[in-house]
Each structure stands twice: as C-alpha cells, then as structure tokens.
N, C-alpha and C positions, 0 to 999 in steps of 0.2 A: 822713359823708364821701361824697363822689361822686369817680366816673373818669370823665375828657373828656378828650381831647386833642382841639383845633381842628384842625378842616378833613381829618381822617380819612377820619368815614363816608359822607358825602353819601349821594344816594339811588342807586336802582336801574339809571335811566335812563342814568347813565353807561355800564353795562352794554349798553344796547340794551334792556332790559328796562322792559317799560311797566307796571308795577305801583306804586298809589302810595306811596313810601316813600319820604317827602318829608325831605332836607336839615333841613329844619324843626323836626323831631322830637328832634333833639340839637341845634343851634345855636342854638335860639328859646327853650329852655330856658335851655340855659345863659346867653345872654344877658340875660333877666331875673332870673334868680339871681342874675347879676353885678352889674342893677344898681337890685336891694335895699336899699333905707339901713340895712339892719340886715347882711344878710349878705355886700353888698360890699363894705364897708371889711374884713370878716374873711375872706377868702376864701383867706389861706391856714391860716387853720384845719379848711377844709370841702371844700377843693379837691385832685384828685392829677392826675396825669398818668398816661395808662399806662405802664407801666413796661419795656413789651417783652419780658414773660414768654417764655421760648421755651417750645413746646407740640411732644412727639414725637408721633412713629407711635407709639410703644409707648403714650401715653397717651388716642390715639385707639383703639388696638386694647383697651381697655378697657370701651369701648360697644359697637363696632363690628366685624365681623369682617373678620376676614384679608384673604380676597375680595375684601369693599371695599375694603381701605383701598390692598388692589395696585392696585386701577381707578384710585384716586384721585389715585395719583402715578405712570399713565402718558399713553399716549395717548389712556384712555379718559376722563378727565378731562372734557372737553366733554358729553360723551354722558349723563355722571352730571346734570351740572350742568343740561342739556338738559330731563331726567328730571326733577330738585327743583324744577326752580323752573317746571314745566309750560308750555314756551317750544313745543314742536310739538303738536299737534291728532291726533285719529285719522286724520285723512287725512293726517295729513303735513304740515301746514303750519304757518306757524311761527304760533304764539301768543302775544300781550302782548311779542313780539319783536319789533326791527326794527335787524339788526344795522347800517342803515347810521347809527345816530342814537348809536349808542357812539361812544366816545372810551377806552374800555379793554377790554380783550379780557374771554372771559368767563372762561378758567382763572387770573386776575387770585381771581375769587373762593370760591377755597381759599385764597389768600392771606389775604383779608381774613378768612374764617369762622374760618382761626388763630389769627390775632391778636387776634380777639373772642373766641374760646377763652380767649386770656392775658388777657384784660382781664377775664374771668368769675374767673378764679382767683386773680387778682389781689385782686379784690373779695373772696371767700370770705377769704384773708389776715387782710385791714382788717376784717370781720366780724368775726372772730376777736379780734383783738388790740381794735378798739373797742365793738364790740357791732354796729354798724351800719352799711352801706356800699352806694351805689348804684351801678349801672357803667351808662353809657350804652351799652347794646349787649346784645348775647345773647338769650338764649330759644328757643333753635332747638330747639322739641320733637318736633315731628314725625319727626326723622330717622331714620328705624329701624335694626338693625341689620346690613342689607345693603345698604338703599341710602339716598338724600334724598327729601325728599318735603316738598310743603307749603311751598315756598322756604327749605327748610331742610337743608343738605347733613350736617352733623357734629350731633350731639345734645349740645353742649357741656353743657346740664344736667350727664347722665350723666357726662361725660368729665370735669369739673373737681371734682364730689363723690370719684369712684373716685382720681382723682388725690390728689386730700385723703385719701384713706384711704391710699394704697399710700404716702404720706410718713406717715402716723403724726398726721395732724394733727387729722382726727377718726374718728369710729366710726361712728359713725350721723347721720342726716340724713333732714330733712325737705324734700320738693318741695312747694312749695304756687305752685299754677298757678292763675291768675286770667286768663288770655287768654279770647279768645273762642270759640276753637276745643277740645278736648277736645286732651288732653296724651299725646296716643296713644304715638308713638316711645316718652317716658320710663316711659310704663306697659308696653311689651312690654320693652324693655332690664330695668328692675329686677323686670320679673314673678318672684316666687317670692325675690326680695333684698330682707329683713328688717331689714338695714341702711340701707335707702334707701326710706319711706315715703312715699306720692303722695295727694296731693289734687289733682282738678282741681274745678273748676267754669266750665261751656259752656253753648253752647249746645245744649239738648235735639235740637236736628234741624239738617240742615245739614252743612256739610263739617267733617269725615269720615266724617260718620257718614250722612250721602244716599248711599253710596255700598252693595253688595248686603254683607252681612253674610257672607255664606257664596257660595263660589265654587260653578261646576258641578260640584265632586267633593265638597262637603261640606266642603272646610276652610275655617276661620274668619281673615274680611279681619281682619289684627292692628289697623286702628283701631279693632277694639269689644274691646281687651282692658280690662278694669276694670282702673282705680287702684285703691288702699287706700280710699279715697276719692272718688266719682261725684257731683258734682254738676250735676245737667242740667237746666239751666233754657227753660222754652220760653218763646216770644213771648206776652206778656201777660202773666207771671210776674215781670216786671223791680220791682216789687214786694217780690216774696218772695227776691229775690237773697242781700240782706245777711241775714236773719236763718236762711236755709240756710246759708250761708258760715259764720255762728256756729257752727250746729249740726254741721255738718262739720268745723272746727275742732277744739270740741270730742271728736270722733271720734277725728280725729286722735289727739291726744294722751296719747289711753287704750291708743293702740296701743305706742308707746316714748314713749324721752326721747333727743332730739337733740342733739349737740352744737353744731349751724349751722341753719339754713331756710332754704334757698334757694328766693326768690319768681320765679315766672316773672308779672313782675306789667304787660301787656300792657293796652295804653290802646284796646284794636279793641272792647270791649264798647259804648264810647261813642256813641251816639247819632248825633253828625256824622265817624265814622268811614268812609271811603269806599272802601274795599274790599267791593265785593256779596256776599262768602262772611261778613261780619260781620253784615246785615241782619235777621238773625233776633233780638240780642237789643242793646236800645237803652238802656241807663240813661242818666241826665241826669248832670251834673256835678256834682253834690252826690250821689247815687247812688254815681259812683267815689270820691267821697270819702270816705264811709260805706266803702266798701270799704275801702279803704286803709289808712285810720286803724286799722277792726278788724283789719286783720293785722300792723299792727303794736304796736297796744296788746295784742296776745296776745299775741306773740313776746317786748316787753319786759317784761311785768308776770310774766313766767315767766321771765326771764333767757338765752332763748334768743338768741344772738348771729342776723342777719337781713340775709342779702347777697341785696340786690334787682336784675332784670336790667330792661331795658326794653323787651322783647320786643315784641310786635306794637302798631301804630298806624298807621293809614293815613292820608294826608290832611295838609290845611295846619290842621287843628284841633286835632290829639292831643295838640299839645305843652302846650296847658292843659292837661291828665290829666297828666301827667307832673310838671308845674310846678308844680301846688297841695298835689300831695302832699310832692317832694320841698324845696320853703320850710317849710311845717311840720315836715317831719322835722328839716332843720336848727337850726331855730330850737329846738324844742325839745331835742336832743342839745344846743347850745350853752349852753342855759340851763339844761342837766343840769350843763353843766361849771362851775356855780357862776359865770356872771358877767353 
C-alpha cells in the first residue's frame, strides 16, 4: 500500500526556499504507478489517501522538549524555522532564501511538518494490519531534541514510533535509515532506548559529520552520537554499500525482535541527486535497487511488518529511486495476495 494525496506536498520554493525539493518527487511517482498496465487498473487495491491523522503537542513532546515545542507554537515559530532549514549565513544574510519568490509564508511549515507526522503514522497503521505500506512524505531525522536542523523541524521518526508505543500498538521497533546523510537527531533522541533500535548507513564524511566533533569546552556536537548501528561509507566505497548494509542488518537483528521497521529509505545517495551536501556518495540505479530490495526481502522473509518514508531526494531525477522500488514492491504484495 502507498499514502498520496495530489497536490499536497509540492516543493520548497513555494516557501521562498531555494533548496531542490522538486514537486517531482511525489507526483512523477505516483503518476507512473498510475499508469502501469498491471498496477493501474488495480489501484484501489495499493492506493490510500492521507487520512488526516491529528498529531498533538503531547505527541511531539515525546521527541522533543518542552522548550521547543513552546518556541514552536509562538512567536518564535520563524526563527526556529529560519534555524532548520539554514535560510540565514553567519553574517546575516539570508541563505537558499528569497522570500519575495514565496507564495506561502514560512510558519505555513509546521503545518505541513504535522501533517507529514500523520501521514507517517498513518503508514505505521497500514504496516501493521498489512505488513507493508509506503507514505510519500517524512524522514525528517535530523531534528534533535531542542531544536531543527538539517531542513528538518520535528523528528517524526521518533514522534510516530513513541506514539505507537504510548497507544499499545507496539513495543519495540526498528529505524533503519538508508538517506545519505547519517540519522543524527533519531540517534541522540533514542540514545540509551532499547525499544527503539537504529541503523543508519551515510555518508563517511560530509554533513553532519564536516562539522568540529567537539566544541571549545569539550562537549560532544550530538551529530556524532552513534546509532545501534553506524554504517559510514566513503566516496569510492559505493561498491561495498550493499553488502555492509547486509552485514549491518544482520547486526541488527541480533540486538531485538521488532514489532514494525520503520525505513527512513531516502533517494539523496543517487548519483544524479542534486543537493551538494549528497555528493560525497554516488550509487547508480541498480545500486539503489540492490538496496532496496535487501531491506525489504529482510524485513519480509522474517515477518517483520515495514513502513517505508521517502525522505530525502533532491532534484528532477530521484523520482526513478522512488519508482523502481515501489512497482516492485507492489506487484509483488499483489501477487502475494494470490492473484
């Protein structure tokens, strides 16, 4: 199953924000899904709508602290947002910003980061009750616990597993992050939470990790807190990606037994991805598809239900990464359901 509603997400730009996060990337998708001769005559077997989950404060303050979340729903709202998605420079000036080229203001995206919330949770649901379910949206890992970071304001990861816990619906859970970036926020939030297991695999160098490890007084920048799980790959390694990812996997597993995996499964590792903070690691399209397929012939051949997000992709190309995987996926669930 997948979660779309048309004409939602669009990109950044609407914002004023010059980062590429192209429209593309959900409607290019799901356009060819639609028009599959195998899986658009059936599309209301594979197809949902979001459902308009409401998502509270008390569910955010489950990642997130207090602090924030007062910032989040005052005045300072902008400022935060200013902050996540790196829109001013150290001199002051605006960055990858140009608010006169919006058309919606910027505290518009708490709005939207909510409702991608409920479309994560939503998805975890459908995981649940069918084993399988993909939500065109989410992956916002970076967000730490006091502020955003990384274009990422809420750490819905975090917020919609805890959510699924404090309903009773599971116990334990697995993060497995495939973006290109290292899964920082979700590794300082669950540090030391045995119910909530972390894999990433990244890039070896690069953001967040170019960044000083240690401040002037000795404490530790939290993007180098380790997952359960570190998989750091560097450039010219792309190679060795999938059969680490195996190996890590692996790892995993030996640690608990989950009742969900929720993939933070981000199409930025790709090669024609066009975000400059991705260019350190490049696989080709058969590359992500080897990915892919191994995380999810793990997750099913062990019966672990598997709610996938679509976190980072930049560019007018990512939507193949997205697309290759989820036609197979469907087709095969379809053809699981005996027809």
């Amino acid at each position: 199953m997948i979660i779309y509603s048309e004409g939602y997400h669009g990109g950044l730009e609407q914002y004023g924000i010059l980062i590429p996060v192209r429209d593309s990337k959900f409607s290019k998708t799901f356009t060819e899904l639609r028009a599959h001769p195998i899986l658009g005559p059936r599309q209301s077997e594979w197809h949902l709508e979001h459902a308009g989950q409401s998502i509270t404060r008390e569910d955010i303050r489950r990642a997130h602290t207090q602090e924030y979340v007062d910032r989040l729903f005052s005045e300072a709202l902008e400022q935060e947002i200013m902050r996540a998605f790196e829109l001013v420079d150290s001199e002051g000036k605006y960055h990858r910003y140009d608010p006169e080229r919006a058309t919606r203001t910027l505290d518009k995206l708490l709005e939207r980061a909510m409702y991608s919330i409920g479309g994560d949770y939503q998805c975890c649901r459908v995981a649940l009750e069918r084993g399988f379910c993909y939500y065109f949206g989410g992956g916002a890992h970076h967000a730490q616990p006091g502020y955003g970071k990384g274009f990422c304001l809420l750490n819905d990861v975090v917020i919609v597993l805890r959510k699924a816990q404090a309903e009773g619906l599971i116990r334990n859970a697995w993060v497995i992050d495939v973006d290109a970036h290292k899964g920082d926020g979700t590794a300082v939030i669950t540090q030391g939470d045995e119910s909530i297991r972390t894999l990433s695999a990244h890039m070896a160098r690069g953001w967040p990790l170019d960044e000083p490890e240690f401040d002037a007084e000795g404490r530790r920048n939290p993007s180098f807190t380790p997952s359960d799980v570190d998989i750091p790959v560097d450039s010219g390694e792309e190679r060795e990606y999938v059969p680490r990812l195996e190996q890590g996997l692996q790892e995993l597993s030996r640690m608990s037994s989950p009742d969900l995996a929720l993939v933070v499964s981000g199409a930025d590792p790709y090669e024609h991805d066009e975000l400059p903070s991705t260019s350190l690691l490049r696989l080709s399209k058969t590359q992500m598809m080897e990915r892919d397929t191994l995380i999810y012939s793990f997750l099913k051949s062990r019966g672990i239900p598997a709610a996938y997000l679509m976190s980072g992709g930049y560019g007018e190309k990512t939507w193949e990464v997205y697309y290759q995987f989820v036609e197979w996926a469907l087709l095969d669930r379809l053809s699981a359901s005996g027809d």
